[in-house]
C-alpha positions in Angstrom: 34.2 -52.8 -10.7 36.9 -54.6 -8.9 39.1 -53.9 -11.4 38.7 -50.2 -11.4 39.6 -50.7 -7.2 42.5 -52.0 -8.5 43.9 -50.0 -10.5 43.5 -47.0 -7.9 45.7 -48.5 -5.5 49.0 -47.3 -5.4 51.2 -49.2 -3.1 53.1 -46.8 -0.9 57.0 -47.6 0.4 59.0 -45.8 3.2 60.0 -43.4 1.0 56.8 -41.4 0.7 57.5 -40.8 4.1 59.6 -37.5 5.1 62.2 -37.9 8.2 60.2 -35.3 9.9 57.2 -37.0 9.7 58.6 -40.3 11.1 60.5 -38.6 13.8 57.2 -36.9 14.6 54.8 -39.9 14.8 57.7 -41.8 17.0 57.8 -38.5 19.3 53.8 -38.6 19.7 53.9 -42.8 20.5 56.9 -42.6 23.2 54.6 -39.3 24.5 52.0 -41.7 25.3 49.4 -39.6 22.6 49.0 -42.7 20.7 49.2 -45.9 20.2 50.6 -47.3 17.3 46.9 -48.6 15.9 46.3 -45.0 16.8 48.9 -43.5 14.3 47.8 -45.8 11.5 44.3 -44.7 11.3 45.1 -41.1 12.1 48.1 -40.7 9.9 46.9 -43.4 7.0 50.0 -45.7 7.4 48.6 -49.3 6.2 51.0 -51.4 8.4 51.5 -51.3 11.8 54.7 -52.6 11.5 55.9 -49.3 9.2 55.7 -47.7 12.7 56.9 -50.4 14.8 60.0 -50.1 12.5 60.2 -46.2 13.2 60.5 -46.8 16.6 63.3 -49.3 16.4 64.8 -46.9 14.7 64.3 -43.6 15.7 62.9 -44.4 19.3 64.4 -44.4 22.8 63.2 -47.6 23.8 65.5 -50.7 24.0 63.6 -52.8 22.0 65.9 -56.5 23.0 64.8 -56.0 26.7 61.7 -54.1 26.7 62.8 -51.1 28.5 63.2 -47.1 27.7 66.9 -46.8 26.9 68.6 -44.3 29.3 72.3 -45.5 27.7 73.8 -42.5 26.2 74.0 -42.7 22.2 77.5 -43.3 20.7 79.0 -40.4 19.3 78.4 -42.0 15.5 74.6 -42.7 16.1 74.8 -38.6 17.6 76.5 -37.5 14.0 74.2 -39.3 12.2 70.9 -37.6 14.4 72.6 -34.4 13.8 73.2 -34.8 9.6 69.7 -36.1 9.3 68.8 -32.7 11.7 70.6 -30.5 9.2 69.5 -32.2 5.6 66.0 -31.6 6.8 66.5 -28.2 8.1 68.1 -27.1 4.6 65.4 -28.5 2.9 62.8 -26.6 4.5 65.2 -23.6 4.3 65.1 -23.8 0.4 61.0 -24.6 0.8 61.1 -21.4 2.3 63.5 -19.5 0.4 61.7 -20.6 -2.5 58.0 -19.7 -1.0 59.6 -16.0 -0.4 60.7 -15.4 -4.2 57.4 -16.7 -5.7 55.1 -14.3 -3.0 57.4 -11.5 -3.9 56.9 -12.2 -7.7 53.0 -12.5 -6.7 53.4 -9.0 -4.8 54.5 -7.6 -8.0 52.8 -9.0 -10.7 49.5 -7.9 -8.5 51.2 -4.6 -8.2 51.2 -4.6 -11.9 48.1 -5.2 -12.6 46.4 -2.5 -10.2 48.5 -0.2 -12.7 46.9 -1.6 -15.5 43.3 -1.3 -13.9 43.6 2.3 -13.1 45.3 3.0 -16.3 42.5 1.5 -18.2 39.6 2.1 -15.8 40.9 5.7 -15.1 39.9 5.3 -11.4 42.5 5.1 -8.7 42.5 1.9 -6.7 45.1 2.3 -4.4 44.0 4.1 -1.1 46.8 7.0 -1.6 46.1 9.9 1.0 46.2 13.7 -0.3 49.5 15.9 1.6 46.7 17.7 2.5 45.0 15.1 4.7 48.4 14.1 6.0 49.2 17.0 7.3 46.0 17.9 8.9 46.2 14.5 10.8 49.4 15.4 12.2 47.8 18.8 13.1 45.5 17.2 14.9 47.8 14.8 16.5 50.2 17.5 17.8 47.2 18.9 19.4 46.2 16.1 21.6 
């Protein structure tokens, strides 16, 4: 039985972590939401220390004299915020972009397939008003 625990457990690195995921948990610590024992039990992150590294990191706090940093970043460490910024951005643009083209193949393959039903059923599916209903609504519309 021990061996079938064993073989279940997949030891996770850093790397199964996204950027925006980090740079969220370290925004909900230095918010005061949670703690970091908080964020390991919430978020499933086995070490402490995984989130104690994302807020040396990522964090505002000077970490060498216990303080929250109010020094201005360099201009590098402001470039390299920014890239980071701007990879993740274009890959949730392309998540998106991609989501869009499969719903719009969903829309028409569905589209599709009403054709084939009332083809086959001979019934019509689609809720299609009559010109005659349409113009008796605006009939009725110009009235009031």
């Amino acid at each position: 039985m021990e061996n079938n625990q064993e073989s279940r457990y997949v030891k996770r690195t850093q790397k199964d972590y996204t950027m925006s995921f980090k740079l969220q948990i370290v925004q909900e610590i230095e918010q005061g939401n949670l703690s970091t024992h908080q964020a390991c039990r919430k978020y499933g992150i086995q070490a402490r220390s995984t989130i104690v590294e994302w807020l040396r990191k990522f964090g505002n706090f000077d970490w060498e004299n216990q303080t929250p940093s109010n020094m201005p970043k360099s201009p590098e460490q402001k470039i390299m915020e920014l890239e980071a910024k701007v990879r993740l951005l274009e890959k949730q643009k392309t998540f998106l972009e991609q989501q869009a083209f499969v719903a719009d193949k969903k829309a028409i393959i569905f589209d599709m397939m009403i054709d084939i039903a009332e083809k086959e059923y001979q019934i019509d599916i689609r809720k299609n008003s009559s010109p005659e209903q349409s113009t008796i609504l605006k009939k009725n519309n110009n009235k009031q």
